[in-house]
C-alpha positions as CSV (number, residue, x, y, z in Angstrom):
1,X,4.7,10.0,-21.0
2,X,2.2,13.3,-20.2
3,X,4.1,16.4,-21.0
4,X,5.3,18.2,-18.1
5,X,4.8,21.8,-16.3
6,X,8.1,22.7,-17.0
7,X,7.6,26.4,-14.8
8,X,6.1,24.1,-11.9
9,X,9.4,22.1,-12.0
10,X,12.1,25.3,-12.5
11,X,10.4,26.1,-9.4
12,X,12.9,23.3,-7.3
13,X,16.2,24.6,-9.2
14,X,16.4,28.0,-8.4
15,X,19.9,27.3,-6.8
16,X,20.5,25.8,-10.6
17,X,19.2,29.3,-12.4
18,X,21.8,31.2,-9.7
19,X,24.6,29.3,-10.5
20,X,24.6,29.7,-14.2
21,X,23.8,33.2,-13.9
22,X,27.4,33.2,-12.3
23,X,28.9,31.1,-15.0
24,X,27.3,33.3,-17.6
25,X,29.1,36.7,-15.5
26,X,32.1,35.4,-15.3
27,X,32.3,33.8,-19.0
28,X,31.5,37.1,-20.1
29,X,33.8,38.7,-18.5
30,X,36.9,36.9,-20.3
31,X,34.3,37.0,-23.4
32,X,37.0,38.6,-25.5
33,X,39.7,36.2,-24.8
34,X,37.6,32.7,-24.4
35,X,37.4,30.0,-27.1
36,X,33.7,29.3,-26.3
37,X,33.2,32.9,-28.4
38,X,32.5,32.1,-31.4
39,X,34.8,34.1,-33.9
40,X,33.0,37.0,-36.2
41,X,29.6,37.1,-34.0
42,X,28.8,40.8,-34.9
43,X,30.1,43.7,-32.6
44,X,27.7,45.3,-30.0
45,X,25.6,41.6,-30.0
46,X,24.2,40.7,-26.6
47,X,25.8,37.6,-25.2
48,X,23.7,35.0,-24.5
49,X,24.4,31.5,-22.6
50,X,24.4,28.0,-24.8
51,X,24.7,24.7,-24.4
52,X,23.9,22.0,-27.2
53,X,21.5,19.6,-27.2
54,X,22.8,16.0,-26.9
55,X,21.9,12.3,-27.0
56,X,21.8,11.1,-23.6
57,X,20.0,8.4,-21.7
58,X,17.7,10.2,-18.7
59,X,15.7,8.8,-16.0
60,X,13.0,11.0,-14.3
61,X,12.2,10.4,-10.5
62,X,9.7,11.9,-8.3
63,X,11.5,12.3,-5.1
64,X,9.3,11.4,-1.6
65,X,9.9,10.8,1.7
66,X,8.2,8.3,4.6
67,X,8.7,5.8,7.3
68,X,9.2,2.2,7.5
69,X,6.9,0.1,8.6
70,X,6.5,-4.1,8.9
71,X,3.9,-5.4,6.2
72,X,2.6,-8.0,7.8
73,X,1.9,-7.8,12.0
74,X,-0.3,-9.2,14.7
75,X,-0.9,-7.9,17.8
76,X,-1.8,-9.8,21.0
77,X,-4.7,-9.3,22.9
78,X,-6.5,-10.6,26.0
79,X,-10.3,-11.1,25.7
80,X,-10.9,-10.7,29.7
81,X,-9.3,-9.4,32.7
82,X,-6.4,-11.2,33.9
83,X,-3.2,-11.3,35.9
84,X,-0.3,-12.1,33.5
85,X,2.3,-14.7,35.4
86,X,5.3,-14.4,32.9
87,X,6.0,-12.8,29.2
88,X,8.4,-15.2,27.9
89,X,9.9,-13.1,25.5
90,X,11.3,-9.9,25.0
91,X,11.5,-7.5,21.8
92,X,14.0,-8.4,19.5
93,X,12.9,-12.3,19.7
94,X,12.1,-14.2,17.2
95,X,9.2,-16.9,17.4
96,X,7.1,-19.2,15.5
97,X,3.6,-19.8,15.0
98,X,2.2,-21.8,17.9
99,X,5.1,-21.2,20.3
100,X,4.2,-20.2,24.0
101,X,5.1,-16.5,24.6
102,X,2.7,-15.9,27.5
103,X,2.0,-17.4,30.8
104,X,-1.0,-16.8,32.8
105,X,-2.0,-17.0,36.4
106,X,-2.8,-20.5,36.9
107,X,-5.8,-19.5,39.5
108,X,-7.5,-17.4,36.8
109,X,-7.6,-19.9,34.4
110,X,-9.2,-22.3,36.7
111,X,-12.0,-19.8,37.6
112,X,-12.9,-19.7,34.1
113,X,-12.7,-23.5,33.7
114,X,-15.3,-23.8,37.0
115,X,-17.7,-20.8,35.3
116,X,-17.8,-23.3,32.2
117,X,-18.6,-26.4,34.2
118,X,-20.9,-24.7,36.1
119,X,-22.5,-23.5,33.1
120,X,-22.5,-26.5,31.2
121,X,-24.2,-28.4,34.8
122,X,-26.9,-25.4,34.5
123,X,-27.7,-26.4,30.7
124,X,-28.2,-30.1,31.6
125,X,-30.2,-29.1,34.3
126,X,-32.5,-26.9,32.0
127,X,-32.4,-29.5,29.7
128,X,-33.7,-32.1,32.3
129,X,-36.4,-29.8,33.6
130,X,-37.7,-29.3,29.9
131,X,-37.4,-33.3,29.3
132,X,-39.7,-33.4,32.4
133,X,-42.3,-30.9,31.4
134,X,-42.4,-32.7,28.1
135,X,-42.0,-36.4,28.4
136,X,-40.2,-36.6,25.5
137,X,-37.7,-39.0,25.1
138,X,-34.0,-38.0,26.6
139,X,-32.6,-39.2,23.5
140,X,-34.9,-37.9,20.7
141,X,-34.4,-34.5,22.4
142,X,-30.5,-35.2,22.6
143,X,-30.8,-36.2,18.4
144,X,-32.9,-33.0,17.7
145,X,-31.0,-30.8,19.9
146,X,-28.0,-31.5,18.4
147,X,-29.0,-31.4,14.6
148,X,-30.6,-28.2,15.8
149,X,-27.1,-26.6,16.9
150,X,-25.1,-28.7,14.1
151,X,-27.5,-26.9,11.0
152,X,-27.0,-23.0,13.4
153,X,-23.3,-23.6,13.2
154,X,-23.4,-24.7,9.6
155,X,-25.7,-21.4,9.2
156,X,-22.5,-19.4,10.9
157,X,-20.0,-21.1,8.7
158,X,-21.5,-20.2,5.7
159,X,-22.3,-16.7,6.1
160,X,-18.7,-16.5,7.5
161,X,-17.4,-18.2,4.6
162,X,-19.6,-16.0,1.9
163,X,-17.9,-12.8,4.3
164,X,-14.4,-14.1,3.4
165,X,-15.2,-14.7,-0.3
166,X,-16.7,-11.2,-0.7
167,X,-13.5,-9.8,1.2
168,X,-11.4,-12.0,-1.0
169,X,-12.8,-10.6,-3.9
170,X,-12.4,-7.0,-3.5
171,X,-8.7,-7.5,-3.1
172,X,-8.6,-9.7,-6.0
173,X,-10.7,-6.3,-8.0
174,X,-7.9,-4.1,-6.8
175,X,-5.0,-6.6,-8.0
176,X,-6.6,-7.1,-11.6
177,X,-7.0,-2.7,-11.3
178,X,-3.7,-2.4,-10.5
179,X,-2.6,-5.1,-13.0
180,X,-4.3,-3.7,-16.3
181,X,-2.6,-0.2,-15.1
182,X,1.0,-1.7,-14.7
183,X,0.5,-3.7,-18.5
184,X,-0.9,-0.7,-19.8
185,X,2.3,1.5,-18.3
186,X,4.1,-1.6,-19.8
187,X,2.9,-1.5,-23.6
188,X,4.1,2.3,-23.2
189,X,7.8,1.5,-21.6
190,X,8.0,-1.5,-24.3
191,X,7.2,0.8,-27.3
192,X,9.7,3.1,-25.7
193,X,12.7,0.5,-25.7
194,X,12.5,0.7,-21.9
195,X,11.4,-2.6,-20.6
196,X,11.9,-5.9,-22.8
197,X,9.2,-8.0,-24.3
198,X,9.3,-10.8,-21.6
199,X,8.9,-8.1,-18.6
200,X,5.9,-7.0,-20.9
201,X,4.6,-10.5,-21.4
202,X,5.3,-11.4,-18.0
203,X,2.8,-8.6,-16.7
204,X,0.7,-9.7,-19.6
205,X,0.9,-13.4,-18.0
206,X,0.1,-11.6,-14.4
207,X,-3.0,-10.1,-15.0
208,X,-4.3,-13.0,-17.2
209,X,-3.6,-15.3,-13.9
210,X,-5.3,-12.8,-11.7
211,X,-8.5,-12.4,-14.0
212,X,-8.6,-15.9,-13.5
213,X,-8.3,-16.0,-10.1
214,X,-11.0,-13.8,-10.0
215,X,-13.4,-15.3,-12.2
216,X,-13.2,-18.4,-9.6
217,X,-13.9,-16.2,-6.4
218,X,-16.9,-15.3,-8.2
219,X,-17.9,-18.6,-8.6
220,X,-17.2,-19.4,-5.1
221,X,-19.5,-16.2,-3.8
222,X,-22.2,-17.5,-6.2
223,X,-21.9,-20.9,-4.4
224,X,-21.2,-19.8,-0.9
225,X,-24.8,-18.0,-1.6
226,X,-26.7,-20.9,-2.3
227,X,-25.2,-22.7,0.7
228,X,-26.4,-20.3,3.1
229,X,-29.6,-20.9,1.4
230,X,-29.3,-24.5,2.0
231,X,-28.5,-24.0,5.2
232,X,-31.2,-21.9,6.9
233,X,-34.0,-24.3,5.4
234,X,-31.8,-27.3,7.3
235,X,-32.1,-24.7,10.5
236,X,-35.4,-23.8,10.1
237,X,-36.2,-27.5,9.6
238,X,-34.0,-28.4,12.8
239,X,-36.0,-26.0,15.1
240,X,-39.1,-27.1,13.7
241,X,-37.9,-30.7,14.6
242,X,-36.7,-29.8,17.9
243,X,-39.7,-27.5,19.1
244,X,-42.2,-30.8,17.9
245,X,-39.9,-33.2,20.1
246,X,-40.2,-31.1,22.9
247,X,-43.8,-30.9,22.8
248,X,-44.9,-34.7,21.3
249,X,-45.9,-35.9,24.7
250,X,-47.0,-32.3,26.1
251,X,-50.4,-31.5,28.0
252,X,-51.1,-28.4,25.6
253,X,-51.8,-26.7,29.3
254,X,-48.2,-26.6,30.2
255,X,-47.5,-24.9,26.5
256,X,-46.3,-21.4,28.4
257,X,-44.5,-23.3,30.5
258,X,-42.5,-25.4,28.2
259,X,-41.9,-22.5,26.0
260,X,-40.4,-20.6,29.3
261,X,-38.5,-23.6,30.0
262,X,-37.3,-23.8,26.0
263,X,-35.9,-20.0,26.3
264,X,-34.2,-21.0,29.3
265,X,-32.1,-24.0,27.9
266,X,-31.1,-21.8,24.7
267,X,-29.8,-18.8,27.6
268,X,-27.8,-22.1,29.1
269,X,-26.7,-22.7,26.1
270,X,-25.6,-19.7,24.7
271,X,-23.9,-19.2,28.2
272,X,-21.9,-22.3,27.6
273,X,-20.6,-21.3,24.2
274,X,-19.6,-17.8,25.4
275,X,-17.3,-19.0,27.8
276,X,-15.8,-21.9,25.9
277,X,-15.0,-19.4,23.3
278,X,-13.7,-16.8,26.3
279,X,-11.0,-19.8,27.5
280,X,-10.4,-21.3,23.8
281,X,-9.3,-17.4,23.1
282,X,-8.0,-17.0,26.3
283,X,-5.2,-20.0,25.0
284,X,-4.6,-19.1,21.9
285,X,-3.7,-15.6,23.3
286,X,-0.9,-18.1,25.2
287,X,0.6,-18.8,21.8
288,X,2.7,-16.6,18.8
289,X,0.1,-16.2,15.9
290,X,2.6,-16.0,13.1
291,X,6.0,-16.4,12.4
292,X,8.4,-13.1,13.3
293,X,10.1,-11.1,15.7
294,X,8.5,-9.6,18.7
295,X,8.4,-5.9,18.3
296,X,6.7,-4.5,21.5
297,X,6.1,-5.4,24.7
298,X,2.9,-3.5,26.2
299,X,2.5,-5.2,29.2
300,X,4.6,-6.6,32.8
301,X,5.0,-9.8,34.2
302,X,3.1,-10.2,37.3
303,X,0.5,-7.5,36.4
304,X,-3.4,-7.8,35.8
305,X,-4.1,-6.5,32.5
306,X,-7.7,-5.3,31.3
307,X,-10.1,-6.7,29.0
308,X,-8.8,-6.4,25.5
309,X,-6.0,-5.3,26.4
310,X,-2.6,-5.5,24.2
311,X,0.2,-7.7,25.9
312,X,2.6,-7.6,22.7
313,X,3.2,-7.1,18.9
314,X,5.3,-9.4,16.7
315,X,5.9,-8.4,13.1
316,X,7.7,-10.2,9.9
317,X,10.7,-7.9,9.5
318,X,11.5,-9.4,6.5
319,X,8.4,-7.5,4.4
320,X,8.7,-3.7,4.6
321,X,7.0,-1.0,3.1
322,X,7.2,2.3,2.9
323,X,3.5,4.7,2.9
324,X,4.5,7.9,0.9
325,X,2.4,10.9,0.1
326,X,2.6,12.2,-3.7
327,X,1.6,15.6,-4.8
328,X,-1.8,15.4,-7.3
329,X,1.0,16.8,-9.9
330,X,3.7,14.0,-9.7
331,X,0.5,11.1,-9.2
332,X,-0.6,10.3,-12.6
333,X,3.2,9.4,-13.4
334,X,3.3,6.5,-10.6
335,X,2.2,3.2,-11.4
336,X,2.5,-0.1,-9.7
337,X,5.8,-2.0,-10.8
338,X,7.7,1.1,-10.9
339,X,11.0,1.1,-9.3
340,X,12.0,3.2,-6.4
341,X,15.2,3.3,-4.8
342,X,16.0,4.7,-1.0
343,X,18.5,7.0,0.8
344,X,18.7,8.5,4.0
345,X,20.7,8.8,7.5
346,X,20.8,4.9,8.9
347,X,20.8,3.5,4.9
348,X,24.4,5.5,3.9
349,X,25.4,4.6,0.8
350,X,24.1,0.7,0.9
351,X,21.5,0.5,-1.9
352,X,18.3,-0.2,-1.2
353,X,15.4,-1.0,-3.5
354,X,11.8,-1.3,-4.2
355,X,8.7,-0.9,-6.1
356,X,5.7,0.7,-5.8
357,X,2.8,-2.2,-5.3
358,X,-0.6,0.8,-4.9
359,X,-1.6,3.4,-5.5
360,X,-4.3,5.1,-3.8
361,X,-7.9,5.5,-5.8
362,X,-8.5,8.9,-4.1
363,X,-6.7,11.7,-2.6
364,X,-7.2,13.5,0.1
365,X,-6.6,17.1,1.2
366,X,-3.7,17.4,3.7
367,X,-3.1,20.1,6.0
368,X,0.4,21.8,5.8
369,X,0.5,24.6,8.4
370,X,-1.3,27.5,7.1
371,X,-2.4,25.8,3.6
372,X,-3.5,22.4,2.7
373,X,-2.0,20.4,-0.3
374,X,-4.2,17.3,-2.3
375,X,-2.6,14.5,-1.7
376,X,-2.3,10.9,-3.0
377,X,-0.8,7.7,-1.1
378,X,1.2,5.2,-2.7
379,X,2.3,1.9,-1.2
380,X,5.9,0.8,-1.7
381,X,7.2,-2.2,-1.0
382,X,10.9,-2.9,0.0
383,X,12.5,-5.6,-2.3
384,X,16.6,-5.9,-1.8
385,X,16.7,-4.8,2.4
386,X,19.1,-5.2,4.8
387,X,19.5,-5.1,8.4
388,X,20.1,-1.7,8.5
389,X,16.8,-0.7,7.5
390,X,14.2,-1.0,10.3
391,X,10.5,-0.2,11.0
392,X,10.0,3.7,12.0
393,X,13.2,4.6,10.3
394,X,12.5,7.8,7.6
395,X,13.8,6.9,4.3
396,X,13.6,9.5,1.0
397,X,12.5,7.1,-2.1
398,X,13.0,8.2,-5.2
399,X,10.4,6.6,-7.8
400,X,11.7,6.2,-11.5
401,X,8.8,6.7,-13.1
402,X,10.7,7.1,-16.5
403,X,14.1,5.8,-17.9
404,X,15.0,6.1,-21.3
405,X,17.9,6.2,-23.5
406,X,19.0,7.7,-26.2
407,X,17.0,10.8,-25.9
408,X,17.6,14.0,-27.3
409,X,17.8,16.7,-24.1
410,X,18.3,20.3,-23.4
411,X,18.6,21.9,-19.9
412,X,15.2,22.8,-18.1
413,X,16.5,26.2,-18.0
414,X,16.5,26.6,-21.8
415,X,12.4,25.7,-22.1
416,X,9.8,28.7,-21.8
417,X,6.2,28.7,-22.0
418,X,3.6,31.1,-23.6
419,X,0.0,30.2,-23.7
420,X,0.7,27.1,-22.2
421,X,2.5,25.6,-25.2
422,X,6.5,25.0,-24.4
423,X,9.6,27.0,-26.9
424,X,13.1,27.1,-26.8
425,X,15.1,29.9,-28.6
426,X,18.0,28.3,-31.1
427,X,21.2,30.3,-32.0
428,X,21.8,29.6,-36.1
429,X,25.1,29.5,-37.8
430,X,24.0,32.8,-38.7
431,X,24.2,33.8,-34.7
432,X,20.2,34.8,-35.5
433,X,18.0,33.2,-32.9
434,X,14.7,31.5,-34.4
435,X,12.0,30.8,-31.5
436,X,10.9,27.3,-31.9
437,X,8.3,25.2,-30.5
438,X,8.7,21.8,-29.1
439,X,7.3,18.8,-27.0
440,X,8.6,18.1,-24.1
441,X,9.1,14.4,-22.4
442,X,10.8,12.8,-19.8
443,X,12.6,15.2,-17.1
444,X,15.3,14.5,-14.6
445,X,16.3,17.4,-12.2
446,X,17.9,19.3,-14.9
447,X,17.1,18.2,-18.2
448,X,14.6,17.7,-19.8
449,X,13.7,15.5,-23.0
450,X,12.7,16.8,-26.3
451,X,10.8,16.9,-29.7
452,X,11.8,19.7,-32.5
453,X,15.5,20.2,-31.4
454,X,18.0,18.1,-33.1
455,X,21.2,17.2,-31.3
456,X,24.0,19.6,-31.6
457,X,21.5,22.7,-32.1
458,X,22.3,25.2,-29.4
459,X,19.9,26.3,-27.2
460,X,20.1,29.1,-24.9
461,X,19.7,29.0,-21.4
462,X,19.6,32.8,-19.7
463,X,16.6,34.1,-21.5
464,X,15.9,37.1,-20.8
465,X,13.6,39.8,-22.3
466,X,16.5,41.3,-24.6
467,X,16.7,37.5,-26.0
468,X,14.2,37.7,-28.9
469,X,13.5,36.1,-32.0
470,X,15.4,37.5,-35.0
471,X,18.2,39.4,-33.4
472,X,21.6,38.4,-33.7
473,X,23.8,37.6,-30.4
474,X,27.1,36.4,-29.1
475,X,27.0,32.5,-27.9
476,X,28.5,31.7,-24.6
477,X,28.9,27.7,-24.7
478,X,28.6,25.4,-22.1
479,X,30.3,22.2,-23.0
480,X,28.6,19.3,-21.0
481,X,29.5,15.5,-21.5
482,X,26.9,12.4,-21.6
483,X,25.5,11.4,-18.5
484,X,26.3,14.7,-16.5
C-alpha cells in the first residue's frame, strides 16, 4: 500500500486531537497520585502523553457518499405523434419482456396502416410505369429488384453487425483493464495475508477468460470486415444487374426518362420502408422491453403525446449501483473488487454490501461553491440489498481499500512529518525520548500502521515544541485494548 499524507488525514480528526488534549489536562492534573506515572521519572520533567504501540488487525476505508440508482433500465418512447388510449400499468408494477403495457388509439394506428398501403400501391405503380418504359420482363425486374434490396440489407446488416463488434470490444478492453488492475491489487493483498490463494487465482482465472473473450471479438471484427467487403461487391453487382434489366429492351431515346422513372421507384421504395419501420416501432413501443418494475409514468391515458416522446420507464430493481465521487488523494487506493459497505437514514443498521466494479480513466474538475476539487468517479455495484434500499435514496459507502491483521499500529496523532519523511518520538526506559523515523502503511480513522516501532514501545501523542529529542519527561499512559 502507497504511504500516506498523514497531515492531510489529521486534518478530519481535529475533534480527536481536542479530546486528548482534555485527557492529557485532566491526567495531569492527578499526575501525582495516578498509576499511569511512572515512578522515579525525574523531578521538574515535562509530562508528555503515551500510548504503546500494539498488534492489532486495521482496515482502512475511504468514506463517500452518493445515490442509488437502477443498473439496468429502458425507457419507452413513441416514434410519432399519437393519442395514447390506456397505460396499463402503473409504477410499482412489475412486467415481463413482451407484455402489453400500452394501448393506443385504434384510429391512429389505422391511418398509419392506410399511409403504408397507399405507399406500397404507389411503388407498384412506379414500378409498372418503369416495366412499361422498359419492356423488360415483369419477372426479371421482380428477380433483380429483389436481389438488389436483399445484397442493400445484407450491406446494412453487416456494417451494423461490425458497429456492435467494435462496441463489444471496447467494453471487453475496459474489462481486461480493469481485470489486470484487480489481479495486480490481488498479488499485493495475497503477499499481505489478506485475500487467500483461490480469491487470487480466481481473478487470475477471470482475466485469463476475459483476454480470451477478447481475442475472439477481435477475430469477429476482422471477419465482420471482410463481410462488408463481400457485401458491397454483391450490391454493386445487384444494381449493375438491376439498372441492365431495366434497360435490356430500352429505346436508348427514352434513357432520361427511364432513369427519372428509376429515381422514382427507389423514392417509393424508401417511402414504403420508412413507414413499415414507423408501425413495426410503433408496436413494439406497445410492449415491456425487458423484464422489471415500472418506475415512472410520463404520460396520461387519453392524451396525444408528441413525437419521441417518453410514455414510461421500467428498471431491474434487483441490480443497483451506486456513482460516487473520490477525491484525486483517496483514488489511487480504489480498485475494482474492493469491498464497500453502506449506511445511511432508510438502510438503519441492516448491512448492506458491495464492490466497487470501475473506476473512472480520468478525472474531472468539480465545482464546490467558491473552489473546485479534481475529482474521480467510481462505479459501485450493490451485492447483498434489500428492499429497503431504493433508486434515488443517498447512501454513505465506505470502501475498504485495506484490511490487515496483525499489524503493528500507533495513533495518527503520534506521527509527524519534516521534509516530507514521517517520525514518531519514543519515550526509553530511560524516560529520554529518541526521535525515530518510520514508514507508514495502512490507516483507519485513528491509527495508523507502522514500520520502525516495535510493539509495546511508547509513543507520544501531544507533541508539542517542548517535546524534543534527548530530553527527559514524565509519561502519561493511555491504556487501549485490541480492536478499539
Amino acid at each position: 500500500m502507497k504511504n500516506m499524507s498523514v497531515k492531510n488525514k489529521k486534518l478530519f480528526i481535529g475533534i480527536g486531537i481536542a479530546a486528548c488534549l482534555l485527557i492529557f489536562i485532566i491526567a495531569a492534573a492527578i499526575n501525582t497520585s495516578s498509576s499511569v506515572t511512572a515512578s522515579g521519572a525525574p523531578k521538574g520533567a515535562i509530562s508528555v502523553a503515551v500510548e504503546e504501540a500494539r498488534k492489532d488487525s486495521i482496515i482502512s476505508t475511504v468514506n463517500v457518499s452518493g445515490v442509488v440508482e437502477e443498473k439496468d433500465s429502458e425507457i419507452v418512447y413513441v416514434n410519432s405523434s399519437i393519442k395514447i388510449d390506456d397505460i396499463l400499468v402503473e409504477p410499482g408494477d412489475m412486467v415481463k419482456k413482451g407484455q402489453k403495457i400500452i394501448e393506443y388509439d385504434s384510429n391512429s394506428l389505422a391511418e398509419i396502416e392506410i399511409q403504408l398501403k397507399e405507399a406500397e400501391i404507389a411503388l407498384q405503380n412506379a414500378e409498372l410505369t418503369l416495366s412499361a418504359l422498359t419492356g423488360a420482363d415483369k419477372g426479371e425486374i421482380l428477380n433483380a429488384e429483389s436481389a438488389y434490396t436483399m445484397a442493400k440489407k445484407a450491406l446494412n446488416d453487416a456494417e451494423t453487425s461490425l458497429k456492435q463488434a467494435e462496441s463489444n470490444i471496447e467494453q471487453l478492453r475496459q474489462k481486461v483493464k480493469d481485470a489486470e488492475q484487480m489481479v495486480a491489487n490481488n498479488k499485493i493483498l495475497f503477499n499481505q495475508g489478506a485475500i487467500s490463494k483461490l480469491e487470487l487465482d480466481q481473478s487470475i482465472n477471470q482475466l485469463n477468460e476475459l483476454r480470451s473473450q477478447l481475442e475472439a471479438e477481435e477475430m469477429r471484427i476482422a471477419s465482420e470486415k471482410l463481410n462488408i467487403e463481400n457485401a458491397r461487391k454483391q450490391k454493386a453487382l445487384a444494381e449493375y444487374n438491376l439498372s441492365t434489366t431495366y434497360n435490356k429492351y430500352a429505346d436508348s431515346k427514352k434513357e432520361n426518362e427511364i432513369k427519372i422513372q428509376q429515381n422514382q421507384v427507389e423514392a417509393a421504395r424508401m417511402r414504403v420502408e420508412a413507414l413499415r419501420l414507423k408501425r413495426d416501432e410503433l408496436l413494439a413501443s406497445m410492449e415491456s422491453p425487458m423484464d422489471g418494475t415500472v418506475v415512472e409514468v410520463f404520460a396520461e391515458s387519453g392524451t396525444w403525446v408528441a413525437q419521441n416522446s417518453p410514455v414510461l420507464k421500467i428498471a431491474n430493481l434487483d441490480k443497483l449501483i451506486v456513482r460516487v465521487q473520490v477525491s484525486e488523494y483517496d483514488a489511487p487506493s480504489i480498485k475494482p473488487g474492493q469491498k464497500v459497505t453502506f449506511s445511511g437514514d432508510a438502510i438503519k443498521k441492516e448491512k448492506i454490501e458491495g464492490k466497487v466494479i470501475r473506476v473512472s480513466p480520468v478525472a474531472t474538475n468539480i465545482n464546490l461553491g467558491s473552489s473546485q476539487e479534481v475529482m474521480v468517479e467510481v462505479e459501485i455495484e450493490v451485492t447483498k440489498n434489500s428492499a429497503n434500499l431504493k433508486p434515488g435514496y443517498s447512501v454513505d459507502a465506505d470502501i475498504i481499500t485495506a484490511e490487515i491483521n496483525d499489524a503493528v499500529v500507533i495513533p495518527l496523532l503520534a506521527v509527524f512529518e519534516e521534509n516530507e519523511e514521517n517520525f514518531v518520538y519514543i519515550v526509553k526506559e530511560d524516560y529520554t525520548v529518541e526521535k525515530r523515523k518510520i514508514e507508514v502503511g495502512a490507516y483507519s480513522d485513528l491509527y495508523v500502521e507502522v514500520k520502525g516501532v516495535k510493539e509495546g514501545e511508547k509513543v507520544i501523542t501531544n507533541i508539542t515544541a517542548q517535546v524534543q529529542e534527548g530530553i527527559k519527561v514524565k509519561p502519561i499512559e493511555n491504556k487501549v485494548e485490541s480492536g478499539e
